[in-house]
C-alpha positions as CSV (number, residue, x, y, z in Angstrom):
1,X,96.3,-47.0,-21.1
2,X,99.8,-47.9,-21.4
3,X,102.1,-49.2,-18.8
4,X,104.8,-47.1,-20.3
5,X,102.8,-43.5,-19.1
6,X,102.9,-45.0,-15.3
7,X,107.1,-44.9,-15.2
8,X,109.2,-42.1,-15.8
9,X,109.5,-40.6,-19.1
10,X,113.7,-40.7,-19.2
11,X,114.2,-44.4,-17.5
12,X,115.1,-48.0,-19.4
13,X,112.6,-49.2,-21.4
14,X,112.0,-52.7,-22.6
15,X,112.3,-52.7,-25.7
16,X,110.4,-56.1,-26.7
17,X,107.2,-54.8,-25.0
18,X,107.7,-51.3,-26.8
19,X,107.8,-52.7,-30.3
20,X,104.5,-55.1,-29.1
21,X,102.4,-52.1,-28.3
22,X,103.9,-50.3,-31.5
23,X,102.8,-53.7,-34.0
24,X,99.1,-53.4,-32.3
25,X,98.9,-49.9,-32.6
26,X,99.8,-50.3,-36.2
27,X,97.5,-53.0,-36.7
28,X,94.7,-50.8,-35.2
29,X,95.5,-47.6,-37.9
30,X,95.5,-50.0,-40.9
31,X,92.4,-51.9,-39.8
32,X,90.5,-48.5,-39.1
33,X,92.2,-46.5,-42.0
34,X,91.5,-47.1,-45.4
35,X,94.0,-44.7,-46.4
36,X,96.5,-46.1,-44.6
37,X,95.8,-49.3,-46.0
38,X,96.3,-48.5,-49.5
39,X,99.5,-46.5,-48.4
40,X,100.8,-50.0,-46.5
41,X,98.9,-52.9,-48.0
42,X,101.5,-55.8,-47.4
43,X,102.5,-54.8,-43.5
44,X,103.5,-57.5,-41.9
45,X,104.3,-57.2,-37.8
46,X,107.5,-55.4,-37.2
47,X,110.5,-57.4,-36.3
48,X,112.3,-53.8,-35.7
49,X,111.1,-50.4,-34.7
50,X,112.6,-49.0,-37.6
51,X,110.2,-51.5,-39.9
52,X,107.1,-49.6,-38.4
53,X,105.1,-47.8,-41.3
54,X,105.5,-43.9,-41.4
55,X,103.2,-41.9,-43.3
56,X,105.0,-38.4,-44.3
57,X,104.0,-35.3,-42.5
58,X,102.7,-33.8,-46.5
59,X,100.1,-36.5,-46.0
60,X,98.0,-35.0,-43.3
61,X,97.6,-31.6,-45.3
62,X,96.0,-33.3,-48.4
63,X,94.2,-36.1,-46.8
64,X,92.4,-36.7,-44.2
65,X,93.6,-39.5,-42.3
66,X,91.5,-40.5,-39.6
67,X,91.2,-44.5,-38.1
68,X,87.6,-45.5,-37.1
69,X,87.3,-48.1,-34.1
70,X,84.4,-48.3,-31.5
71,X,86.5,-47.2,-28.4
72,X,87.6,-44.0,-30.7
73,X,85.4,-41.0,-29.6
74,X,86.2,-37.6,-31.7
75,X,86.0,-34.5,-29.9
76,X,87.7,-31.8,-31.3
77,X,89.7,-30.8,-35.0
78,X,93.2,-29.3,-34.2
79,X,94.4,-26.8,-37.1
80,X,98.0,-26.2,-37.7
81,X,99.3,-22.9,-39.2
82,X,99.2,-23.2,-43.6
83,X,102.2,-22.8,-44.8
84,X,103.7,-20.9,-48.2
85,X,102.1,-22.8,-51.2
86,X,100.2,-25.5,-49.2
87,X,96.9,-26.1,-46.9
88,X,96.9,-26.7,-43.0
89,X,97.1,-29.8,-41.5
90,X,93.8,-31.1,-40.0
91,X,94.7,-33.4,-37.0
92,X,91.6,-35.3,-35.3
93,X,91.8,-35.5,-31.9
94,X,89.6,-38.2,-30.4
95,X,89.2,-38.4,-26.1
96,X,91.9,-41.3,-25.2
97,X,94.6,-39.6,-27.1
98,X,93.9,-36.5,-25.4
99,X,94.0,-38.0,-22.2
100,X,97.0,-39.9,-22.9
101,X,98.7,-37.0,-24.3
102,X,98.0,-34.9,-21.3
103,X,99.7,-37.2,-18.9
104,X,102.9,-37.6,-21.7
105,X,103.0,-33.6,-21.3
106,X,102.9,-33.3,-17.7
107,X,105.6,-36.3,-17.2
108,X,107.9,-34.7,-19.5
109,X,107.6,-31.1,-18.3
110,X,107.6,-32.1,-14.9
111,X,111.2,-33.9,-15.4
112,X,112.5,-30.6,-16.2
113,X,110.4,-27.9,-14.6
114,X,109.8,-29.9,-11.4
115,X,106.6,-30.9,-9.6
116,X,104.3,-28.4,-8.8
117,X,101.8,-25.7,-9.9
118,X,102.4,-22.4,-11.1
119,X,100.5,-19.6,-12.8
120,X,100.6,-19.8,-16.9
121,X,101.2,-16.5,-18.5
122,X,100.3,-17.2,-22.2
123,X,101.9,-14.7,-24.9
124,X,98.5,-15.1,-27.2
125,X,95.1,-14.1,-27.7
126,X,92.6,-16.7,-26.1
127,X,89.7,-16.4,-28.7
128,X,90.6,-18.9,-30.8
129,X,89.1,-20.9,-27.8
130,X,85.9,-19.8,-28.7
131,X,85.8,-21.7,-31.2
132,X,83.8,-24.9,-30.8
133,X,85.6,-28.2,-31.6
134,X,88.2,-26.5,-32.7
135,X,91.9,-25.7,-31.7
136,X,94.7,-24.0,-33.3
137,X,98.2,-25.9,-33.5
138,X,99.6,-22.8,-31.6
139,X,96.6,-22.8,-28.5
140,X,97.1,-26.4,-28.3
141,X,100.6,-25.5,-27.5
142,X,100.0,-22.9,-24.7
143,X,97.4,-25.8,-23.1
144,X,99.6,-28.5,-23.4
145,X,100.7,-26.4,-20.5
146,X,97.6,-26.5,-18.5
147,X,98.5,-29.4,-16.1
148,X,101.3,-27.8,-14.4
149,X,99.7,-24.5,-14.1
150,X,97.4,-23.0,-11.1
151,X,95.6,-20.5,-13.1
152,X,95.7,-19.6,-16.5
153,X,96.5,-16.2,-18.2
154,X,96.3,-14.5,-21.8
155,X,98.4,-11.6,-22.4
156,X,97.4,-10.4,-25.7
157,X,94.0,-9.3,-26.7
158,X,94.1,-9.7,-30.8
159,X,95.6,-12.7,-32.5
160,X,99.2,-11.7,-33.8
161,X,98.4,-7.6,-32.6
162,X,101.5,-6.7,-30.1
163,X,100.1,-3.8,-29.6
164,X,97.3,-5.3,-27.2
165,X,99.8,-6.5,-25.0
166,X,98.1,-6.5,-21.3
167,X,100.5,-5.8,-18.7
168,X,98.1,-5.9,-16.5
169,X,97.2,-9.3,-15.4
170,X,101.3,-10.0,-15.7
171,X,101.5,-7.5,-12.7
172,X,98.6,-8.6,-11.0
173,X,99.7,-12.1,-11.5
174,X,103.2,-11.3,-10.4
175,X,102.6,-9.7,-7.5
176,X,100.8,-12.6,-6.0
177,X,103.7,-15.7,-6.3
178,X,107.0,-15.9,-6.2
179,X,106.8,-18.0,-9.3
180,X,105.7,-18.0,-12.8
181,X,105.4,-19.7,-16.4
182,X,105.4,-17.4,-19.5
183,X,104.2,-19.0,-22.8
184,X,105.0,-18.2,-27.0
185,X,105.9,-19.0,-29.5
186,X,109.8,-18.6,-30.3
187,X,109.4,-15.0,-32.0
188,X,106.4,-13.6,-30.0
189,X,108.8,-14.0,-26.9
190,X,111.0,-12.2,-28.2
191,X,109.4,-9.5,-29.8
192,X,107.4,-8.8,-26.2
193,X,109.6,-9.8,-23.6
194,X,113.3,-9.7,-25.6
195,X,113.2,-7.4,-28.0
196,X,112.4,-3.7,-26.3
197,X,112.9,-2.7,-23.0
198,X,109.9,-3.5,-20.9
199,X,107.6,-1.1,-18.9
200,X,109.7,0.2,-15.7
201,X,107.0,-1.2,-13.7
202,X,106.5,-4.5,-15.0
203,X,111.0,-4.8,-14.8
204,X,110.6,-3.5,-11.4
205,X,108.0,-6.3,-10.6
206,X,110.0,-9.5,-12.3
207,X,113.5,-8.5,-11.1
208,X,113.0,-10.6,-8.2
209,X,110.6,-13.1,-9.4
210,X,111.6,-16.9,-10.6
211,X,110.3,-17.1,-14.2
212,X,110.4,-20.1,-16.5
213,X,110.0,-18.9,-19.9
214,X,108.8,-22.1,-22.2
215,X,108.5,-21.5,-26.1
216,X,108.0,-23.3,-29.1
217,X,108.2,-22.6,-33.1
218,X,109.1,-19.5,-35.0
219,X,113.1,-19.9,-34.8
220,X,113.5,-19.0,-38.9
221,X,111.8,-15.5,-37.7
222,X,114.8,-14.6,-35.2
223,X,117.0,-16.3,-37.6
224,X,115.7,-13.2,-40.4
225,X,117.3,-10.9,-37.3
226,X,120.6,-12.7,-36.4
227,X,119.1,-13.6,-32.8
228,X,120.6,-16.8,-32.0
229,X,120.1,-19.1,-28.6
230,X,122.3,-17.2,-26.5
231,X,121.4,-13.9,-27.2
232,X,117.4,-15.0,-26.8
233,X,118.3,-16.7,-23.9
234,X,120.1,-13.8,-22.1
235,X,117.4,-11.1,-23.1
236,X,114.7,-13.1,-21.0
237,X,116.6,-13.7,-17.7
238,X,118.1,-10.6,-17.8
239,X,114.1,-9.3,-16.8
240,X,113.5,-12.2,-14.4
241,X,115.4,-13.3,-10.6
242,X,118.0,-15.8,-9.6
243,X,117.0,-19.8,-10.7
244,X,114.6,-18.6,-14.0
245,X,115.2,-20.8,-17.0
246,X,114.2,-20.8,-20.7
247,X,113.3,-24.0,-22.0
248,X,112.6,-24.7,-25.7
249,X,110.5,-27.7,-26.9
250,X,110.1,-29.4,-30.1
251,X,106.9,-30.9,-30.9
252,X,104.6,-31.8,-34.1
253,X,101.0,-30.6,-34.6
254,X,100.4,-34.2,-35.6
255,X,101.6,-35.6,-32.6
256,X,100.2,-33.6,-29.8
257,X,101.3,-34.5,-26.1
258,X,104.8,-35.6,-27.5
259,X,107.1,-33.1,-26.9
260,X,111.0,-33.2,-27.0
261,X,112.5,-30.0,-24.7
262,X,116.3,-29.1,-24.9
263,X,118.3,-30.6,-21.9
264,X,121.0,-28.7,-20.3
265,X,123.3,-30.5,-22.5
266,X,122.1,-29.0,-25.6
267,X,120.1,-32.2,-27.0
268,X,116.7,-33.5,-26.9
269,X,115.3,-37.0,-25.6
270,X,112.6,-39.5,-26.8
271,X,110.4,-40.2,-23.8
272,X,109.8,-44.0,-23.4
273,X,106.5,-43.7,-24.9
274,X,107.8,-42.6,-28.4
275,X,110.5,-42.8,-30.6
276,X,113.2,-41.2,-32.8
277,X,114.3,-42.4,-36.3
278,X,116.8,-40.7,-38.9
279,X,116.6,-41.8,-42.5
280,X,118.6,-40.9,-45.2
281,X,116.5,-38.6,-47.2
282,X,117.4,-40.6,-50.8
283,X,117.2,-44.3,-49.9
284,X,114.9,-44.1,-45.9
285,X,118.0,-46.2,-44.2
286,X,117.8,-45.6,-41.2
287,X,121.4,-44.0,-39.6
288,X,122.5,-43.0,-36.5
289,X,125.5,-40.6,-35.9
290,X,124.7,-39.3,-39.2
291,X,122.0,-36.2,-40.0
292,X,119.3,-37.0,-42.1
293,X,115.1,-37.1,-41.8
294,X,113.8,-37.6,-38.8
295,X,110.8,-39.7,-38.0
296,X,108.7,-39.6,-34.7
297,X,106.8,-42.5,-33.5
298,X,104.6,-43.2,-30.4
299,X,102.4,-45.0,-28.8
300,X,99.4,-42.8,-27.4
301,X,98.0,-41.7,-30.6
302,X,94.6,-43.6,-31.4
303,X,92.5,-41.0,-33.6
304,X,94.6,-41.4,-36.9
305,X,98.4,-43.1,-37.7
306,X,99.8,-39.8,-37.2
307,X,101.9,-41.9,-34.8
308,X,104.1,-42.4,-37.2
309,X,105.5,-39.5,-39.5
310,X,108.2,-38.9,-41.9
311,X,109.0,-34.9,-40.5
312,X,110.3,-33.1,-43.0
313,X,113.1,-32.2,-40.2
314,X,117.0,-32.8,-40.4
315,X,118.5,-34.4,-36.9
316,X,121.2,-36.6,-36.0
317,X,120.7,-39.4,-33.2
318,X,124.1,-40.1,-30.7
319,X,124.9,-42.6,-29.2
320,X,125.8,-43.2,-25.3
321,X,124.1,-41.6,-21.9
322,X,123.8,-37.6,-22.4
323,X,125.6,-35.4,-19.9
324,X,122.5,-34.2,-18.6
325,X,121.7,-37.7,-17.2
326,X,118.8,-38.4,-19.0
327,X,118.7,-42.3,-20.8
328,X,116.8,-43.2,-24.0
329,X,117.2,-41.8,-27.3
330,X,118.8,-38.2,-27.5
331,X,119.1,-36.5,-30.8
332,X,119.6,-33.4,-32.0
333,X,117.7,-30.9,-34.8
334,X,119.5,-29.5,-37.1
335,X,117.3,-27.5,-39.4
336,X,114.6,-28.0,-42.3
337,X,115.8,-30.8,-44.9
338,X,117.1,-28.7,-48.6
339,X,113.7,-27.7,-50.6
340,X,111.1,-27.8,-48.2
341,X,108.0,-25.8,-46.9
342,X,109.1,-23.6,-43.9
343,X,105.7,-24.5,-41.5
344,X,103.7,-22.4,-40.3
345,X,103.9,-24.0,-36.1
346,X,107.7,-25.7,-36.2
347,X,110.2,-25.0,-34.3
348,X,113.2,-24.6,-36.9
């Protein structure tokens, strides 16, 4: 496991050592890969971060990429949502990534929800967990969540059906703590919890309860309803007590357990474990200050060279500490790049 899970996610990293996992992690997706291999047949060790091969996120819907080793031990398929014109991405998840990826999740959310367990409230239907060996990009959201939470709650009894909303373990769950998580995606929030005025009782029973609402995805959805930040924002703690927070994270289904939340500052933050990279989207420079393609690296991922993708996601690194405290790498998103798919699980 590496040393870089045991310190905290926000906190100087050494750089040299970084790179040194990154180069044998490499070395370990091309040598169990044959598909990466063709893709990257003259890779030489990285002198740089920004010299680390990326594979584009397209790849992973029309190949399968997966890297073979003794140590790697498969366990489940994650499926992300198709999107317009295209197939789903099929993301291998093998047992040391998933363990690695659940302590990345917990360190990261626990920087900015605090230590401590709390029931999960999760805006979804729960069957797709019947499903053996496989997990939806959008469940494997909602249990990302799982480490910080006591007990664990779905609130909707058909995929995608609002109207098998179940208010009734919200009140039941309510009325036993003080404090809760809720879980969705982006527009199922707001649709639920934003969007119409809820049950007297169930308004009655939050007013006074401290609620962090966490979501992910579906932004383009609002965006088809002129809902910006603010107004999605102020629609959720207006049904919840004094100290809730919403807190909205940006994450790939082919890089599970790395997730980038928005600080009070307005940015997000690579964790020390992972990286961020903007190319120009013409000649794959690399530039900071500037907006271009982002690329996500990390060092956790084991099952396939998903730790390296070209997004098909505009951001813009910036320099110097953030306001919010927080050191390493803080960029922001800025939307999809011109002429792209709009996918089915991102959060723009």
């Amino acid at each position: 496991m590496s040393r870089f899970l045991e310190c905290p996610p926000y906190g100087e990293r050494d750089e040299v050592a970084f790179l040194a996992e990154l180069n044998l992690l490499t070395r370990h997706h091309l040598e169990g890969c044959p598909e990466a291999a063709r893709i990257w047949p003259s890779w030489t060790a990285a002198a740089q971060v920004e010299d680390v091969p990326y594979f584009h996120v397209g790849l992973f819907k029309r190949l399968k990429l997966v890297t073979r080793a003794p140590d790697v031990i498969f366990e489940r398929i994650l499926h992300s949502s198709a999107t317009t014109g295209s197939g789903a991405s099929q993301i291998q998840l093998d047992r040391l990534s998933s363990q690695l990826q659940t302590k990345s999740i917990q360190s990261i959310l626990e920087n900015y929800l605090g230590p401590g367990k709390r029931p999960l409230l999760v805006l979804d239907s729960g069957k797709s967990l019947r499903r053996p060996g496989e997990v939806t990009a959008r469940m494997a959201a909602a249990l990302s969540l799982r480490p910080l939470a006591s007990d664990l709650h779905f609130l909707i009894g058909e995929d995608d059906d609002l109207s098998t909303m179940r208010w009734e373990p919200l009140l039941q769950v309510a009325s036993a703590t003080d404090e809760l998580m809720v879980y969705g995606f982006t527009w199922l929030l707001w649709l639920t919890l934003g969007q119409k005025p809820l049950p007297q009782d169930v308004r009655s029973m939050l007013a006074n309860k401290r609620i962090l609402f966490i979501h992910s995805g579906g932004w383009k959805k609002l965006e088809a309803q002129r809902v910006d930040r603010a107004q999605f924002d102020s629609a959720l703690l207006e049904c919840a007590g004094p100290g809730s927070r919403v807190v909205d994270f940006y994450g790939l289904v082919e890089q599970v357990g790395i997730i980038y939340p928005l600080c009070e500052a307005g940015f997000r933050h690579a964790p020390i474990w992972a990286d961020v990279i903007v190319r120009d989207p013409l000649t794959l420079t690399s530039l900071v200050g500037q907006g271009g393609q982002l690329q996500l690296l990390n060092i956790i991922t084991h099952g396939g060279p998903h730790f390296s993708v070209l997004t098909e996601d505009e951001g813009r690194i910036l320099p110097g500490v953030c306001p919010c405290g927080r050191r390493g790498k803080r960029f922001e998103l800025l939307g999809r790049l011109p002429h792209t798919e709009v996918r089915g699980c991102a959060n723009v």
